[in-house]
Every structure is written in C-alpha cells, then in structure tokens.
ZANUKE-261924 format. One line per 5 residues: number of its first residue (from 1); their letters; for each residue x, y, z of C-alpha. Coordinates in steps of 0.1 Angstrom, whole numbers. Layout:
BEGIN
NUM) A) X:Y:Z; ...
END
This chain:
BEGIN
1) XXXXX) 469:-535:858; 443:-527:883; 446:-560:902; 486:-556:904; 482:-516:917
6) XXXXX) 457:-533:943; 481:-555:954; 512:-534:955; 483:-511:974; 477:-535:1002
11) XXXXX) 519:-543:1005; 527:-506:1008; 501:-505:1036; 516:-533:1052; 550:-521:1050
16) XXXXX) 540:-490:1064; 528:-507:1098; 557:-520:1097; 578:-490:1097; 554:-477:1119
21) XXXXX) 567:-502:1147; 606:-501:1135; 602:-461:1137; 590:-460:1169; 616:-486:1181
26) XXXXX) 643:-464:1167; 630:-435:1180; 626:-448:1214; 661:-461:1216; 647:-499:1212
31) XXXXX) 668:-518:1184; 659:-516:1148; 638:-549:1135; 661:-551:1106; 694:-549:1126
36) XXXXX) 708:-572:1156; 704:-553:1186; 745:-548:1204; 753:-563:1227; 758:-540:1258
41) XXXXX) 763:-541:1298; 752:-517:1316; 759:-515:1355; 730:-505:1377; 736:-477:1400
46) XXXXX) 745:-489:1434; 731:-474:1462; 765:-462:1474; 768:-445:1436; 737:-428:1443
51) XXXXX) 743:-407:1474; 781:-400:1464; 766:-381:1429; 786:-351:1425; 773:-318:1422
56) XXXXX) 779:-300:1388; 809:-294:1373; 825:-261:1359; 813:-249:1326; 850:-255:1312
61) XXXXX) 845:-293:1320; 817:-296:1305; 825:-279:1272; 858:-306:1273; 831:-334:1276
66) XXXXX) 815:-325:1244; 784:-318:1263; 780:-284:1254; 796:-249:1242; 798:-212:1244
71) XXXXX) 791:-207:1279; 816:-187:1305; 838:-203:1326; 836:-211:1360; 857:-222:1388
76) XXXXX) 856:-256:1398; 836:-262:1432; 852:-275:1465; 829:-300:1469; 853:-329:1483
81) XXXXX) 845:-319:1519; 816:-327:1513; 814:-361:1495; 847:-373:1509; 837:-372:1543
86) XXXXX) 844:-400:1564; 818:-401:1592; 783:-402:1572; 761:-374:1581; 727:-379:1595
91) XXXXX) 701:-386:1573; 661:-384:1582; 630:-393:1553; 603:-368:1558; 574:-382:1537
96) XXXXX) 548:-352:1531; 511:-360:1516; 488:-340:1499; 459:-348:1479; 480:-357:1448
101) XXXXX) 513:-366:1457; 530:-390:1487; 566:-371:1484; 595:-384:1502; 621:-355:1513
106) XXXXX) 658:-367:1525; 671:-344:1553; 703:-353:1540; 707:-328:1509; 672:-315:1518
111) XXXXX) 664:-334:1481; 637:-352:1470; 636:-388:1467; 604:-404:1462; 570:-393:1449
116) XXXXX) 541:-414:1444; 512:-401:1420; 481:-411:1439; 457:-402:1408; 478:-426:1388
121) XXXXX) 484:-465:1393; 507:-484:1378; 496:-504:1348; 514:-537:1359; 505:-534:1396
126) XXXXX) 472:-516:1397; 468:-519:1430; 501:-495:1440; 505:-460:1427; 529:-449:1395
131) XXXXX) 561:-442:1415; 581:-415:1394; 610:-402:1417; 630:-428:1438; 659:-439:1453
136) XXXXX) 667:-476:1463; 697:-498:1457; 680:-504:1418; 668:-474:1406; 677:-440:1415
141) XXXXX) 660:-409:1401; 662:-379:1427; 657:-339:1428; 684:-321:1441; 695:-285:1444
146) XXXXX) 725:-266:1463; 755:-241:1462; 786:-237:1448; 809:-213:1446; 821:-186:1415
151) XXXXX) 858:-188:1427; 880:-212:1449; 878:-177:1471; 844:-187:1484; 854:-218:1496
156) XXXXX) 830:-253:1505; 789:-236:1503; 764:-264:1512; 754:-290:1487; 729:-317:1483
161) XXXXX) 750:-337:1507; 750:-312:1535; 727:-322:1568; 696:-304:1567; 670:-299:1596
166) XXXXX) 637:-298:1592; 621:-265:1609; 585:-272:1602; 561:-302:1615; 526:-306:1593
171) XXXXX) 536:-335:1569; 501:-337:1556; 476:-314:1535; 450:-304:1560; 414:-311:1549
176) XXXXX) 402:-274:1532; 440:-260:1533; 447:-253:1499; 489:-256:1503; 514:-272:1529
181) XXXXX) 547:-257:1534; 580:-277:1547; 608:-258:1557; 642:-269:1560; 679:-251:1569
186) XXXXX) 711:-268:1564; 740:-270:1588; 767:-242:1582; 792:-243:1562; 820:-217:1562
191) XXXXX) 797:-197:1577; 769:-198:1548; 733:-216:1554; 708:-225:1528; 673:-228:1535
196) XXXXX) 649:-245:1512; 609:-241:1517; 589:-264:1498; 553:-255:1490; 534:-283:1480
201) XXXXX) 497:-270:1466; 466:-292:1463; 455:-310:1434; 492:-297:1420; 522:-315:1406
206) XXXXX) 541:-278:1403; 560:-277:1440; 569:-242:1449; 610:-248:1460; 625:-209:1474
211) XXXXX) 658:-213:1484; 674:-186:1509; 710:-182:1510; 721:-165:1543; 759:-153:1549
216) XXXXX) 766:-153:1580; 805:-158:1574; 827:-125:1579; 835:-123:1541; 817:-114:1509
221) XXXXX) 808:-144:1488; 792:-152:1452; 777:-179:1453; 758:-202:1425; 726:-218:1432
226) XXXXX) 726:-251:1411; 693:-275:1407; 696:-308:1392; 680:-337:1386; 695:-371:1387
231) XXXXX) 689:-401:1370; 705:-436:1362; 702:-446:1326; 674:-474:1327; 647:-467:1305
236) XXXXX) 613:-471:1323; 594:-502:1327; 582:-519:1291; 540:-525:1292; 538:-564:1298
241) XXXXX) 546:-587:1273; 575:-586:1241; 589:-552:1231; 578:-555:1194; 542:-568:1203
246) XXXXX) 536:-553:1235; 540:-515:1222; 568:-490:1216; 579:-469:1245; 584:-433:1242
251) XXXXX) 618:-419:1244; 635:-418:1285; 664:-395:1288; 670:-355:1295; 655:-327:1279
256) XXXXX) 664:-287:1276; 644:-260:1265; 657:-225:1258; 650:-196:1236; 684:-202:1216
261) XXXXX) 678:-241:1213; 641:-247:1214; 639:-283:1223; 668:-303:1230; 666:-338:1240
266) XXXXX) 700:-350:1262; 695:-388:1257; 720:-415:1277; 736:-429:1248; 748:-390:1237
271) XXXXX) 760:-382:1266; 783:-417:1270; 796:-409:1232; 804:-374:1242; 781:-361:1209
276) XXXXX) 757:-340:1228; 758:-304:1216; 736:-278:1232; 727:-244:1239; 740:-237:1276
281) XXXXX) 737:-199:1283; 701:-178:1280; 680:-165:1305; 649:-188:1303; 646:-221:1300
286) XXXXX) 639:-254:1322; 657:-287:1324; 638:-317:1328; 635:-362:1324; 614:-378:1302
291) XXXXX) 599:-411:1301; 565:-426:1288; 532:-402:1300; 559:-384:1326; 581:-358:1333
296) XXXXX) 601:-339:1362; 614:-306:1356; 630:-279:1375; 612:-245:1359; 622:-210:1364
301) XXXXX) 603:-184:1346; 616:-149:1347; 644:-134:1326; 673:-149:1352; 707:-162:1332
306) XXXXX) 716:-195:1336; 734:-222:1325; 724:-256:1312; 746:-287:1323; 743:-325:1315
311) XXXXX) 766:-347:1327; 774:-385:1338; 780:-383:1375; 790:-421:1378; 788:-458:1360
316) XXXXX) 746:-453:1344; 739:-422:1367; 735:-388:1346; 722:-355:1355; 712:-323:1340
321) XXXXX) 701:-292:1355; 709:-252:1357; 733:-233:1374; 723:-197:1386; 746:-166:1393
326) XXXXX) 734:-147:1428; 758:-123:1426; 777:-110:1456; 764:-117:1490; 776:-94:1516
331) XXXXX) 784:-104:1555; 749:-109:1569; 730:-103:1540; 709:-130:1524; 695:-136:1485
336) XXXXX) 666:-160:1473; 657:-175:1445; 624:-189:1439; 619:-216:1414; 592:-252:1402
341) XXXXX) 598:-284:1406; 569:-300:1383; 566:-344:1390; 539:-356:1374; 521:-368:1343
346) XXXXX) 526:-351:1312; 490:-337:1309; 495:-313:1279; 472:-285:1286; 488:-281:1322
351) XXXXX) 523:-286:1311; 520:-256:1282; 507:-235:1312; 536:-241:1332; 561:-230:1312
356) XXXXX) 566:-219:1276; 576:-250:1257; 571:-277:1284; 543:-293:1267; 569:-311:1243
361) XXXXX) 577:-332:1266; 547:-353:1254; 569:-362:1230; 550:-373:1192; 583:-379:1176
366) XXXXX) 580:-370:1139; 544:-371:1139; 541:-339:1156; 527:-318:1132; 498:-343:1124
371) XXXXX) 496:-357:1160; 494:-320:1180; 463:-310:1162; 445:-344:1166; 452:-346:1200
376) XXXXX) 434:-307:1204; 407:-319:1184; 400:-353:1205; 405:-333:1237; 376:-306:1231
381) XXXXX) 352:-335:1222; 365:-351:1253; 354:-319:1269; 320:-320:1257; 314:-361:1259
386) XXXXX) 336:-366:1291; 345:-400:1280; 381:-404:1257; 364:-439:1244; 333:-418:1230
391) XXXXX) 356:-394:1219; 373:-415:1197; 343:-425:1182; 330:-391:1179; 364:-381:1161
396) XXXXX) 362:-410:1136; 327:-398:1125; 340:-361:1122; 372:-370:1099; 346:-397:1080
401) XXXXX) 322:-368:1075; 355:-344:1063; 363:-368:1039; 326:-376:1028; 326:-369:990
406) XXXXX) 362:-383:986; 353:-413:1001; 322:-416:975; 339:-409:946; 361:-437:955
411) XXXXX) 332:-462:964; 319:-457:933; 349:-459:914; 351:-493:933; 314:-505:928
416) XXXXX) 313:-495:890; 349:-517:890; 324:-548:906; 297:-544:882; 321:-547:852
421) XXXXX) 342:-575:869; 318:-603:852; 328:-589:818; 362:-583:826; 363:-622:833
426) XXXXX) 352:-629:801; 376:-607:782; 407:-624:802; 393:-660:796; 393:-651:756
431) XXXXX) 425:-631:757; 446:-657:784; 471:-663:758; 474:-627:743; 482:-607:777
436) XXXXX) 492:-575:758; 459:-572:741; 441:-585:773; 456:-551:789; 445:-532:760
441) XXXXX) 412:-541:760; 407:-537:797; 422:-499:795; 396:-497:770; 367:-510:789
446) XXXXX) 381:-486:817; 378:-456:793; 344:-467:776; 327:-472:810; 347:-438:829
451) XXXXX) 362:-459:857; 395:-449:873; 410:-486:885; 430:-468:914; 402:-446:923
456) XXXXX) 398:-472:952; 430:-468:969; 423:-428:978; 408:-438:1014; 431:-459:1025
461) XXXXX) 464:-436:1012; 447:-408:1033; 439:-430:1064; 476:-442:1066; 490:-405:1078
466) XXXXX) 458:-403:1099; 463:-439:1114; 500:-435:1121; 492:-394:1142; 467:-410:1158
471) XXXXX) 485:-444:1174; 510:-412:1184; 484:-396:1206; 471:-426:1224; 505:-442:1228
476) XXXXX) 517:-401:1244; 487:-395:1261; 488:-398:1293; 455:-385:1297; 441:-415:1279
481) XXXXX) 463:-437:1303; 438:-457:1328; 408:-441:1307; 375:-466:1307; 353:-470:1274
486) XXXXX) 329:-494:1281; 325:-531:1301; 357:-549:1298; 378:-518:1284; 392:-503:1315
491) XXXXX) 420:-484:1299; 425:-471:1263; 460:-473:1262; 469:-508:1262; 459:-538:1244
496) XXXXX) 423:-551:1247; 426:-576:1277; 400:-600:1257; 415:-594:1222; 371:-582:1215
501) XXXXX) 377:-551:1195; 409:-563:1175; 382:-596:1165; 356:-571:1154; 380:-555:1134
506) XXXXX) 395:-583:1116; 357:-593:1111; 346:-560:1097; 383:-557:1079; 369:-588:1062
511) XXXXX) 334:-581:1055; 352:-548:1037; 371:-567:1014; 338:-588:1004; 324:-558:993
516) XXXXX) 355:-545:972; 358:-554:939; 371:-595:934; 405:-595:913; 399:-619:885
521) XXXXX) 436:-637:891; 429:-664:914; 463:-655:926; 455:-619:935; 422:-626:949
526) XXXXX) 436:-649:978; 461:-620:985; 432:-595:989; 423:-616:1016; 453:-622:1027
531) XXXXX) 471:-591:1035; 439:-579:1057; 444:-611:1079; 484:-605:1081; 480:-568:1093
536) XXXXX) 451:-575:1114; 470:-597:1137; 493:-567:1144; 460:-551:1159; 455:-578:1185
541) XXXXX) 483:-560:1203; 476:-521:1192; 463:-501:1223; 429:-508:1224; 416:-472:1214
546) XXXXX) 436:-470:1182; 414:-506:1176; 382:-487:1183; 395:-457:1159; 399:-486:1130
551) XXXXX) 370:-508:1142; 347:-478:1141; 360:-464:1109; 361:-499:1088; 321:-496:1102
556) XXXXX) 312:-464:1084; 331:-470:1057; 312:-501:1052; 277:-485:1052; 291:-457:1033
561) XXXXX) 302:-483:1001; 269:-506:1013; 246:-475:1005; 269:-464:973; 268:-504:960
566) XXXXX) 226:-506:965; 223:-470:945; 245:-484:916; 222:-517:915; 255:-536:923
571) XX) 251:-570:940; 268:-588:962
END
C-alpha cells in the first residue's frame, strides 16, 4: 500500500507540472495542451490603419458593442474632418531623452509613439533597448489624447490627428536638471486650441501630460477631453525557443481599474466576440496595456468622473482609454486638466505608489494570493542582500527553517520505513502468493513499529503550492528580469544558457531518491527513479531562478534526511 501511495504520489506531482504549464498557457491566451489550437488569421495593422484610428466613440455605441453598460449617453463626435481629410497634414518626430527614457513625440496628434527603456534591454537583442511604445508598418502601440465634443453644437474640437507645433526646444534632460518640459499647441479648430505640456522627470517612467483647452471661438462650448491608448492585437514577443518549452507568457491585452470594478482585464479576443462587460462610469480609475514585465497607463488621481471605453478601431487595432467632462468653456476662457502617462516596467513597489490598484498589472494569475506575499518576502531580503540570486537562496533556507519540524517528522517516518524495508522483503517473498495477508501483515508491521507509510509525502504536497507561487514571481517579475547571480547566470528569468543548475538538480533530485526508502516491487522501484528523471527534464527549460529555488531546496532537504538517517543508525 505504501509503495502504490508513493507512486500515485510522484504522478500527482507530475501532473501537477503539467497543469502548471497548461494553466499558464490558458491563462495567457496560448492554446490548451490537450486541445488543437484554431486555426485563425489575423491581419497586421497597416501603417495606413494606424494613423487613420478613430477617436472614441459615444457611450451609446459602445454599450451596442457589448463593451460596456450603464454609462450616460453622449453625442457622437465630428471627427470626419479630421480623419477624412484629403491633403495629409504635416507631421514632425520630436525624439526627447532623459536619463530613462528615449521617447518619440509625433507633431501630428501631439501623441506619443515610441519609447525606448534605456535601463532595460531586450532579452533577444541585448545589445538594443526594450522598445515598449511604437509605431511602424508591423506594430503599432501609441499614446494618444484629444477633444471631442458633448453635442453636435460644439462642432469639430482637435483630435489626435490635428497638426501640432512644437513651442519648446530642449529635447534632452540636462545634466543636474531634475525634469524636461515639451510644449506643444495645435492648430485651431473652430476656433478652439489644445495645448499639451509634457513633463518628463528623471529617473521616472510617470510623464506629467497637462492639457489646456483655450476657446478662442465666439461661442460657448463643452468639450470632452479623451486619452487613449492604442494597440494592435499581437501579443508581445515569445522568449526564444517553443512556446511550451521556452516559458508561458503573461497575459497582453487592456486593463481597467475602478472603485465599482476593481480589476478588469479587456483582452483582444473579448472585445472581437462582443463579451466584454465592464464598469464605465466612477470618478477614479486608470486605463492601461499589459504585456510580460510591462505596462502603459493613462492615471488620473483625484475624484474627476469619467468614463471607461474599449473599443476596436480597425482590422487587429483596439483601444481603451477615458473620456473626461470639462464642462462649459466660455468665449476666451480656458480649462486644464492634468493627468500620468506611466511606460515602463511593472516594478511593483513603484506601480502601487502610483496609483491605487496599479500594481495588478504584475499580473500572478490565480496564484495571487500565494505569489503577492512571496514576492514581498523575497523583495526585503533583496533589500538587505542586494542580489535577487542570493535572495532566492536566502528565501529557500527561511521557508526550510519554517517548515523545520514538519520536514523531520517526515524524514523519520521515511528512514524508520528504510530500516524495516529488509524485513518487509522478507514478509513479501513468504506471502507472494497470498497478497491479502501480505497487506495485512505489512499494516501490522506498520502499527507494531509506529510508522505512518505516507508520512513521506508531507514535504513534497506542501512544496507543490510553494513551487507553483514561486515560478509566478520570477516569471512576473520584472525586477528579476536581467538580474545576475553568479558566473554564467546573467539573468534569473530565463533558462540557464548552460543547462548547469537544471544538471545539478536532476543530480541532487537523484541523490534524494537514493536516500528515500527502496519500494520492494521491482516495478515500483524503477518508477521512483523514473518519474524524477521525467520532471526533471521540464527543469532544463524553467527560468533559471525557480532551478536555483529547487536545486537549493533538494540540497537542504538532503542534509536534513542525511542527519535524521545517521541519528536513526540507518544505512545507506
């Protein structure tokens, strides 16, 4: 009985690696293992697609869309001067550098188009820089923002296709300047400019955007300030190699945070299907796109009402974003509105001081509740040891020592079971051909001698939930992204270049299984060294931190049952 619940033991573990991959696929809109992935065609957004994106569309649309419900209705803007015109307007790219960021602004729209993180390089290229924002004739993924009107009364406002000029002329973060402020106004347009100031600050990914709306027509208007951002439906870049060996990817699409909704992810595939139900109206809340370690979002943080909008602009282009009410505007009078455009990596501590709720963008999945409190826990030892390879060691030893006594009581449950295997041989040899009483007089052995046959299996049922929070925070964790450990380890969150650590650990997997108990079915004891060796290979293509989590646990669990074995006098 023992040697069967040791088995099933070991294929329950298995299985749950294995959902562990199928899971994440799922979750990350990758197909299922088990199911044929459809077959699907999806058109790339053409560059011509990407500059003709509409601005948003009334609330009444959107409701008829099955995007989203309950808010007030709006009147449709007059946007076809704008995107039907037939002379193209002028169009200038401004690119601005600070110590962070290499941001490309578009004079056309006054939007921006490009930003390169200089603090982060791109895994596959690591000689460029990650490249989150952009806008090219393959991939378009832009930051726009504009006007529109509350009532065909007010007429054509500017957009994000109106001309802007640019009114200020540093393009570069001055050595000991702490910010660097670009200016731009847009052409008229029935009489009504928009001026947008971006305030880029140093050693920030937050981008102060105030946008002044001056009436300088003869008639009252009420304008509403809209800021999007807009994205075809490509999910980002895979790491290198297969999907299924090469690592899950975390979930690309939209995301909307209110006080009525909490956390509402907007993916592509809802959106197409016309299933996407959220909350649209409240007066906080941000919009934002996810993909793997980052995020842009447009964050506005005081008590302001606004509405929420998602909605596909053309073939595989979507956008979401928020739709503010100024109010009424008088001849010659002017109203602001200040709000943050955040582009960058989804560093959790920054992104929770941003704005309430932002920090779910690091998105766990359904490991959350496990995942959050390891992550806080490996970030203060981080804090203290300043390397996240160290850190993973140090957090191994402090969950080991948590689970100290546990862990013994099972060890010795486990060496008492070797000690009486050699008599337990001997019964089964004399009892082959009665297995009934053979099981009887093994339950009886177990009772005479106070050995629990599964007391083994507690350490490895309570690593599983452990294992599978954990391969959540280094997959999420952008601030393990790039991170060094030692020699040959240059960054924790992909596989180990020289397959080192996953050798170790299918060594000290091994070496672990020596020292277990030997099932006295001949059958049974090949399987207890097979299944190590099946699930092990899965490990030569685990990032290489969740390898040094295991490597370095399978260590002290070894001297742990070593040191239990040599006090019980059993041999090996």
């Amino acid at each position: 009985m023992n040697d069967l619940r040791r088995t099933l033991l070991w294929s329950v573990f298995a299985v749950s690696l294995l959902m562990l991959w199928d899971g994440w696929l799922r979750h990350t809109g990758q197909p299922s293992l088990f199911a044929p992935a459809p077959a699907t065609t999806v058109a790339a957004a053409s560059g011509a697609s990407a500059v003709d994106g509409t601005v948003p569309q009334a609330s009444t649309q959107l409701s008829g869309n099955g995007v989203g419900n309950g808010a007030p209705a709006a009147a449709q803007p007059a946007a076809s001067g704008v995107a039907g015109a037939a002379v193209p307007a002028p169009s200038e790219q401004v690119t601005i550098t600070t110590d962070v960021v290499k941001a490309t602004i578009d004079t056309l729209g006054g939007s921006l188009v490009k930003v390169e993180l200089l603090k982060h390089e791109d895994q596959d290229h690591p000689d460029h820089h990650m490249v989150l924002l952009d806008q090219s004739p393959t991939h378009t993924y832009v930051a726009q923002s504009g006007l529109i009107g509350s009532s065909a009364a007010d007429g054509t406002l500017p957009t994000h296709k109106t001309p802007f000029t640019l009114l200020s002329s540093e393009r570069k973060l001055a050595d000991g300047a702490n910010e660097l402020l670009v200016k731009l106004e847009s052409a008229p347009v029935n009489g009504v400019k928009l001026v947008k100031t971006y305030t880029f600050k140093r050693g920030d990914y937050a981008i102060d955007v105030k946008q002044d709306v001056i009436n300088a027509s003869a008639a009252t208007i009420k304008p509403q300030l809209y800021v999007q951002l807009e994205r075809d439906g490509s999910p980002a870049k895979a790491p290198a190699g297969p999907a299924f060996m090469g690592g899950p990817q975390a979930y690309t699409g939209m995301a909307i945070f209110n006080q009525k909704g909490k956390y509402q992810k907007a993916d592509f595939k809802h959106i197409e299907e016309g299933k996407l139900e959220l909350e649209k109206v409240d007066d906080n809340g941000w919009v934002a796109m996810v993909q793997h370690h980052f995020a842009s979002a447009w964050l506005q943080n005081d008590k302001i009402t606004r509405e929420f909008f998602v909605q596909k602009v053309a073939t595989n282009l979507y956008a979401t974003g928020m739709l503010f009410p100024l109010g009424e505007i008088a001849p010659g009078q002017s109203k602001s509105l200040d709000a943050k455009l955040f582009v960058g990596p989804q560093e959790e501590n920054k992104l929770r001081a941003l704005a309430p709720g932002l920090e779910y963008t690091k998105d766990y999945g359904w490991t959350h509740i496990m995942a959050a409190p390891l992550f806080w826990l490996l970030d203060k030892i981080h804090g203290l040891i300043g390397n996240w390879g160290w850190a993973i060691v140090a957090l191994v030893v402090l969950l080991k020592a948590a689970f100290y006594w546990l862990n013994a009581s099972a060890y010795r449950s486990m060496a008492k079971m070797k000690a009486l295997n050699p008599r337990i041989q001997t019964m089964r040899e004399n009892l082959k051909d009665d297995p009934q009483k053979m099981q009887q007089e093994m339950l009886k052995i177990y009772r005479e001698e106070k050995v629990n046959p599964i007391g083994g299996c507690l350490p490895i049922l309570i690593q599983i939930p452990v294992f599978i929070a954990l391969y959540s925070v280094l997959s999420s964790s952008v601030e393990i992204r790039n991170a060094p450990w030692i020699g040959w380890i240059t960054d924790l969150s992909v596989k180990d270049p020289f397959f080192v650590l996953p050798a170790l650990m299918t060594a000290s997997t091994l070496l672990q299984t020596w020292l277990n108990p030997t099932p006295p079915d001949p059958v049974q004891a090949k399987m207890m060294w097979i299944m190590p060796l099946l699930f092990s290979v899965m490990f030569f293509f685990f990032p290489a931190g969740l390898v040094l989590y295991w490597l370095t646990n399978n260590l002290l669990s070894i001297a742990q049952q070593w040191m239990i074995n040599k006090q019980l006098g059993v041999a090996k």
